[in-house]
C-alpha positions in Angstrom: 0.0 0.0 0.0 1.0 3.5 -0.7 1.1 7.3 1.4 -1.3 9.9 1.0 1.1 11.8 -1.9 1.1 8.1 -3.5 -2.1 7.5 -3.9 -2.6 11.0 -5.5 0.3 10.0 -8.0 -1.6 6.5 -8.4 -4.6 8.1 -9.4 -2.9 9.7 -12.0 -1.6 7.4 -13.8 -4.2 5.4 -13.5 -6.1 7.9 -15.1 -3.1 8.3 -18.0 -4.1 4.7 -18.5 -7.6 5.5 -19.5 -8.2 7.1 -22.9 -10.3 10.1 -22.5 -13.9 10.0 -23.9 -14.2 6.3 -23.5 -17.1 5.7 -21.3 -15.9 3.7 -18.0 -17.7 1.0 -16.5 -18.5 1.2 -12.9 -16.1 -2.1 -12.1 -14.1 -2.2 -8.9 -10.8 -1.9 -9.2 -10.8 0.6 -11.9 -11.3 4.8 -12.2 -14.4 6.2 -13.1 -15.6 9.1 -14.1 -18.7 10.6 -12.5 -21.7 11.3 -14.9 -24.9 13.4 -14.1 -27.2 12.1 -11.4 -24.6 9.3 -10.0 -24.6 8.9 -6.4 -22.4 7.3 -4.4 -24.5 4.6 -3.3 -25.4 4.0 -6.9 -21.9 3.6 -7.9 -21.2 1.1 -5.0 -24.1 -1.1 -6.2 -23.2 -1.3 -9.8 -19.5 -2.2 -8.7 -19.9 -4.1 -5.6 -23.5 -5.5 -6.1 -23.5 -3.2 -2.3 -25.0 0.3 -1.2 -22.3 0.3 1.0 -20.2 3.5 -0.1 -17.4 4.1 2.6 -14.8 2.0 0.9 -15.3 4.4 -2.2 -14.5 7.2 0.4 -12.3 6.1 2.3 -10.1 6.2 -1.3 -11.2 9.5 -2.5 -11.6 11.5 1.1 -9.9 14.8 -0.4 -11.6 14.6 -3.4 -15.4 14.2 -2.1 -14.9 14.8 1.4 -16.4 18.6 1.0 -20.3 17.4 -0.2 -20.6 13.6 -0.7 -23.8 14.0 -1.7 -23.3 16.1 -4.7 -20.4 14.9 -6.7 -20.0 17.1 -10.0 -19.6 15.8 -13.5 -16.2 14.8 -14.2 -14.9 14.1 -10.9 -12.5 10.9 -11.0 -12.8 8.4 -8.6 -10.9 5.7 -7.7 -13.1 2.5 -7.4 -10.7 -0.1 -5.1 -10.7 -4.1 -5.2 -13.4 -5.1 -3.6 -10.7 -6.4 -0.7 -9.6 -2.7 -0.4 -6.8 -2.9 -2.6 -6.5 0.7 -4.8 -5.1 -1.5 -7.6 -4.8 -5.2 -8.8 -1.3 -5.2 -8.3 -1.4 -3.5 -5.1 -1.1 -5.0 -1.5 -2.7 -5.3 1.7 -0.6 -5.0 4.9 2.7 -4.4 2.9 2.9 -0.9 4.9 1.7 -2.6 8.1 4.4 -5.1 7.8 7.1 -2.5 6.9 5.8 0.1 9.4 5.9 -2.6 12.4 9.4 -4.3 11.1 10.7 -0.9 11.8 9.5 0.0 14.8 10.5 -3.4 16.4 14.3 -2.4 15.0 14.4 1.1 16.6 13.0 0.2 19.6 14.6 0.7 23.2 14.8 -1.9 25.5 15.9 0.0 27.9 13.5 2.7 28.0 12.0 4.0 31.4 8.6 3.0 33.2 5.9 4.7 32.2 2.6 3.8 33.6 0.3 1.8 31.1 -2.3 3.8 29.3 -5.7 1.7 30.2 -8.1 1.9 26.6 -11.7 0.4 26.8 -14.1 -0.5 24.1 -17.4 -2.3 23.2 -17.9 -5.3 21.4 -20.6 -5.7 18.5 -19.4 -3.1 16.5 -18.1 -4.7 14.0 -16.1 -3.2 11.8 -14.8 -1.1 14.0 -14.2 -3.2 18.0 -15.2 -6.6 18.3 -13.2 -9.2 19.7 -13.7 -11.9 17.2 -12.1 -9.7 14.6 -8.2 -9.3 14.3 -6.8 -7.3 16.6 -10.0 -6.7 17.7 -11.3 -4.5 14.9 -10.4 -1.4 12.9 -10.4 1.2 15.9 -8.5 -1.3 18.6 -5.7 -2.1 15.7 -5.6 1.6 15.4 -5.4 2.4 19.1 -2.6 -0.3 19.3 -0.5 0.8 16.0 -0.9 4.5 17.6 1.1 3.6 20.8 3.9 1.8 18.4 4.3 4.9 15.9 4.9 8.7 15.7 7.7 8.2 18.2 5.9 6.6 20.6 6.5 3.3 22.7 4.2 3.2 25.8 2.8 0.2 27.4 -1.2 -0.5 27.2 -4.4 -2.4 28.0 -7.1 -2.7 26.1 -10.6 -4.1 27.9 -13.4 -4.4 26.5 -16.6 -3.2 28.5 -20.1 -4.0 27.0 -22.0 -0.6 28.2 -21.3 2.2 26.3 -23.0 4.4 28.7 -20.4 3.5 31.7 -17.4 4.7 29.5 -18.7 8.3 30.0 -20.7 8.3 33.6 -18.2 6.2 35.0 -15.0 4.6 33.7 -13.5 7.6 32.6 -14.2 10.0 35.2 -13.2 7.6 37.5 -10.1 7.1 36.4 -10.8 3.1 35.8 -9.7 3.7 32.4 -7.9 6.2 30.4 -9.3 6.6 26.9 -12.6 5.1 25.4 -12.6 3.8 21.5 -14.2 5.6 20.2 -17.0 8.4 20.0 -18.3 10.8 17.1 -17.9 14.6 18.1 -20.5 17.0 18.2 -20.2 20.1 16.5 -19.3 22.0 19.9 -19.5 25.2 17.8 -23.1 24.9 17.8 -23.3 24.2 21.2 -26.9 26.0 22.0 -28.6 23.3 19.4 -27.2 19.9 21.0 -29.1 18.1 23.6 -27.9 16.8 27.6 -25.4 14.2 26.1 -23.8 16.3 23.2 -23.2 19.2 25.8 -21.9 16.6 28.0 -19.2 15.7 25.6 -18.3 18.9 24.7 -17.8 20.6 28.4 -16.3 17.2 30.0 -14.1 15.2 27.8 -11.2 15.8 25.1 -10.9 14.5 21.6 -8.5 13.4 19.3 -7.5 13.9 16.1 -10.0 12.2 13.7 -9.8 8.1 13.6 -12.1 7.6 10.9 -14.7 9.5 9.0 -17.6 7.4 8.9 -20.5 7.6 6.2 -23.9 7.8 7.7 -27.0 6.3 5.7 -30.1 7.1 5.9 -32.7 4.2 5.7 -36.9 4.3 5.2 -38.9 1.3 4.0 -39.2 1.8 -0.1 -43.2 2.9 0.0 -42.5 5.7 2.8 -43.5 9.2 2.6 -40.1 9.9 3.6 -38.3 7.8 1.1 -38.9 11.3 -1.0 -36.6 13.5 1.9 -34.3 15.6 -0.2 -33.7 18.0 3.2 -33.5 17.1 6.9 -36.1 19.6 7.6 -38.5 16.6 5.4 -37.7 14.2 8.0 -39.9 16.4 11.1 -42.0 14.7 12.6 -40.5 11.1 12.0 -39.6 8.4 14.2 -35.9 7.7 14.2 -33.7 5.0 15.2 -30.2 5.3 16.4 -29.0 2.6 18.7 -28.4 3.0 22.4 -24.8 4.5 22.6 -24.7 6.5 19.5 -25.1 10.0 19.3 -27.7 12.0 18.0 -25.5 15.4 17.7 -25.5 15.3 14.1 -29.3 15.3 13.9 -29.5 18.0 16.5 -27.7 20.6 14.7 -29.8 20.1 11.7 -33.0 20.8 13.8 -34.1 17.0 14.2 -34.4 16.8 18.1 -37.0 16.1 20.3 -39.9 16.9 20.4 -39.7 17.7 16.4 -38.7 13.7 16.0 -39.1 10.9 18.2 -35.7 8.9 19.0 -36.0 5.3 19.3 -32.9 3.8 21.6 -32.8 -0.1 21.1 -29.8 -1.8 22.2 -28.0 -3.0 19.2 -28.2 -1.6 15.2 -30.1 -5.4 14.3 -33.0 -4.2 16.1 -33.1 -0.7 14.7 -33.6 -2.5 11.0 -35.8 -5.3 12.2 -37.7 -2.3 14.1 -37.8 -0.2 10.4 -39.0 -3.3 8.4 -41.9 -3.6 10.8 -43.0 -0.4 10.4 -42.3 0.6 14.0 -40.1 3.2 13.3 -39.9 5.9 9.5 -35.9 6.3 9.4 -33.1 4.4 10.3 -29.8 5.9 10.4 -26.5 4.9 11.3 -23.1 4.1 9.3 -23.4 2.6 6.3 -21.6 -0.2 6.4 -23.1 -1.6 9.6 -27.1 -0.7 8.2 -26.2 -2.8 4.3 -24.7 -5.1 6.3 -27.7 -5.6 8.4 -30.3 -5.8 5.6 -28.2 -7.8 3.7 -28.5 -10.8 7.1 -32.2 -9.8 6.7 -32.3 -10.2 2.7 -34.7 -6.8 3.1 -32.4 -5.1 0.9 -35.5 -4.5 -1.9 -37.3 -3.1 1.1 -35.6 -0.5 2.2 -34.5 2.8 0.5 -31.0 4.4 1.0 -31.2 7.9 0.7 -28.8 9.3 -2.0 -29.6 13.0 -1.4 -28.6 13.4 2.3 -25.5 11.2 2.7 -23.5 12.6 5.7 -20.0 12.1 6.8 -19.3 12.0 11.0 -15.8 11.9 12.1 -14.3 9.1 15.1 -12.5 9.9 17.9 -10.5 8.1 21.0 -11.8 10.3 24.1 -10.7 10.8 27.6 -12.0 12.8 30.4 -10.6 16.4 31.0 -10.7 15.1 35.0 -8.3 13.1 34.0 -4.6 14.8 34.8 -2.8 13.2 32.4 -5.4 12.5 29.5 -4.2 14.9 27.7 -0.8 14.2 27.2 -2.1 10.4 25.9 -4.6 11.8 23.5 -1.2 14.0 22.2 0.6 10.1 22.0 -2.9 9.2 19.8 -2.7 12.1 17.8 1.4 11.4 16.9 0.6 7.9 16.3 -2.3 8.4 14.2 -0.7 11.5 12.2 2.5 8.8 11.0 0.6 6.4 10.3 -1.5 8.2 8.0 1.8 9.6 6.5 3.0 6.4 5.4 0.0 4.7 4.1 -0.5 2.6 7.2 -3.7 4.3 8.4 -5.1 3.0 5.0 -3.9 -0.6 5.2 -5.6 -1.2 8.5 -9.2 0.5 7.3 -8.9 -2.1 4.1 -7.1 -4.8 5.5 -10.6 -4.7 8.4 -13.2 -4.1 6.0 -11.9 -6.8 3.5 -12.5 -9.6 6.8 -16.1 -8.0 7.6 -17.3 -7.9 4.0 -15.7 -11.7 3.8 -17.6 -12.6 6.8 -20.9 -10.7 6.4 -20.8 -12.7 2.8 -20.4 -16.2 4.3 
């Protein structure tokens, strides 16, 4: 796999490489040129037979990451393999391998204690933390990598803690852990239109640098009156399901909080799109990969419409409590980690190298 400046120069010549005015299929592991009225989630189901869009992001971030849901006429996009690979001849964990073989060679053994830095996460969150995954999922192996890179060599624990909600009334601000993996940030800039838990965030914890941007869909049953949303001000007055532990921020700043919508707080994302095929909720809306992946285990996927028009981007973070005296300087370790690794390609290789084993198990 290649750095940020080579997959810029890839995209180049791979665009050299096809002659201009010929009209390019919508294949994986090609470019493609975007035509009027293409959306991202149509491109991803002509080339991956998936509404699932993030892997086309996650390939083109600079290039799209302003309005995803308008892409203009023209725009070149890389399509990757569908195992994350930019091109056939690329490969995954090449950069892993060669990012880790280094850091094992420059290490000191000699180096003084530190005290660990104590992570917790959730399971059933797959891509991102699960313990049956390797490594434990996107957002663990990043954690991890982070602690091994931008200089960095610090001893750590990882736990995982099935509550969400303990992370932030309890384990951090207690102390009984260090930094949670990992939460979306509200716009804190907008501060007056976020409700109790957004404000929460905001006043008593830090952030750092962005993990991952995730793509956030938008889900009604095909014959809904809201299948026809082309602004968030069309969803007033819906019921909307976002799982226990996931924030609602995003919807807040674009007016949809109570009492103008309803939230509905199951436990797990399953039960948000089992709730939306029964007709007990109007939207469903989380990230995209884990919403296809759960109406693809239904087979509703002819059931339920993906809105093209309102595709939103929300950005990951690790978090630790301000309470805590030294959580600063270990989100400043993160942030090092995470900035290197993005630097040489590695950030890349983990997101494919984890989304290539969910798609292969989700498809088995």
């Amino acid at each position: 796999m290649v750095g940020k400046r080579s997959i810029r120069r890839l995209l180049v010549t791979c665009l050299v490489l096809v002659a201009p005015g010929l009209a390019q299929a919508q294949e994986a592991c090609t470019t493609y040129t975007v035509k009027e009225g293409d959306t991202l989630s149509g491109i991803a189901r002509t080339a991956y037979d998936s509404y699932n869009y993030q892997m086309i992001f996650n390939a083109n971030r600079d290039a799209i990451a302003a309005n995803p849901s308008t892409l203009p006429v023209g725009l070149q996009l890389i399509l990757p393999c569908k195992d994350g690979r930019l091109t056939p001849d690329s490969e995954l964990n090449s950069v892993i391998e060669a990012e880790t073989e280094k850091q094992e060679a420059e290490r000191d053994p000699t180096r003084p204690y530190e005290p660990a830095i104590k992570f917790v996460t959730a399971n059933d969150w797959k891509p991102f933390a699960d313990e049956s995954l390797s490594g434990g999922g996107i957002y663990v192996r990043m954690a991890a990598t982070a602690m091994r890179r931008g200089g960095n060599d610090r001893d750590f624990s990882i736990a995982f803690v099935d509550d969400w909600g303990s992370h932030i009334d309890t384990l951090l601000p207690s102390g009984a852990y260090d930094i949670s993996i990992a939460w979306s940030a509200p716009d804190c800039s907008r501060i007056d239109l976020l409700g109790e838990f957004a404000v929460k965030m905001c006043t008593e914890f830090e952030f750092s640098s962005p993990v991952y941007e995730v793509a956030y869909s938008y889900n009604t049953l095909v014959d809904s009156p809201y299948a026809n949303a082309r602004t968030f001000a069309d969803y007033l007055g819906a019921r909307i399901c976002r799982p226990e532990g996931w924030p609602t921020s995003d919807l807040e700043v674009e007016g949809l909080a109570e009492p103008q919508v309803t939230f509905v707080r199951p436990k797990s994302p399953m039960e948000c799109a089992e709730m939306l095929l029964a007709g007990e909720v109007d939207l469903y809306s989380i990230e995209v990969e884990t919403s296809t992946a759960n109406f693809e285990e239904l087979g509703a996927t002819d059931k339920v419409f993906l809105n093209p028009a309102l595709a939103t981007f929300n950005t990951h973070h690790f978090v630790t409590a301000k309470s805590n005296r030294r959580g600063k300087e270990y989100i400043e370790l993160v942030n090092r980690g995470l900035q290197e690794m993005r630097e040489s390609g590695e950030w890349y290789d983990i997101v494919a190298t984890g989304l290539a084993e969910f798609n292969a198990t989700a498809t088995n």
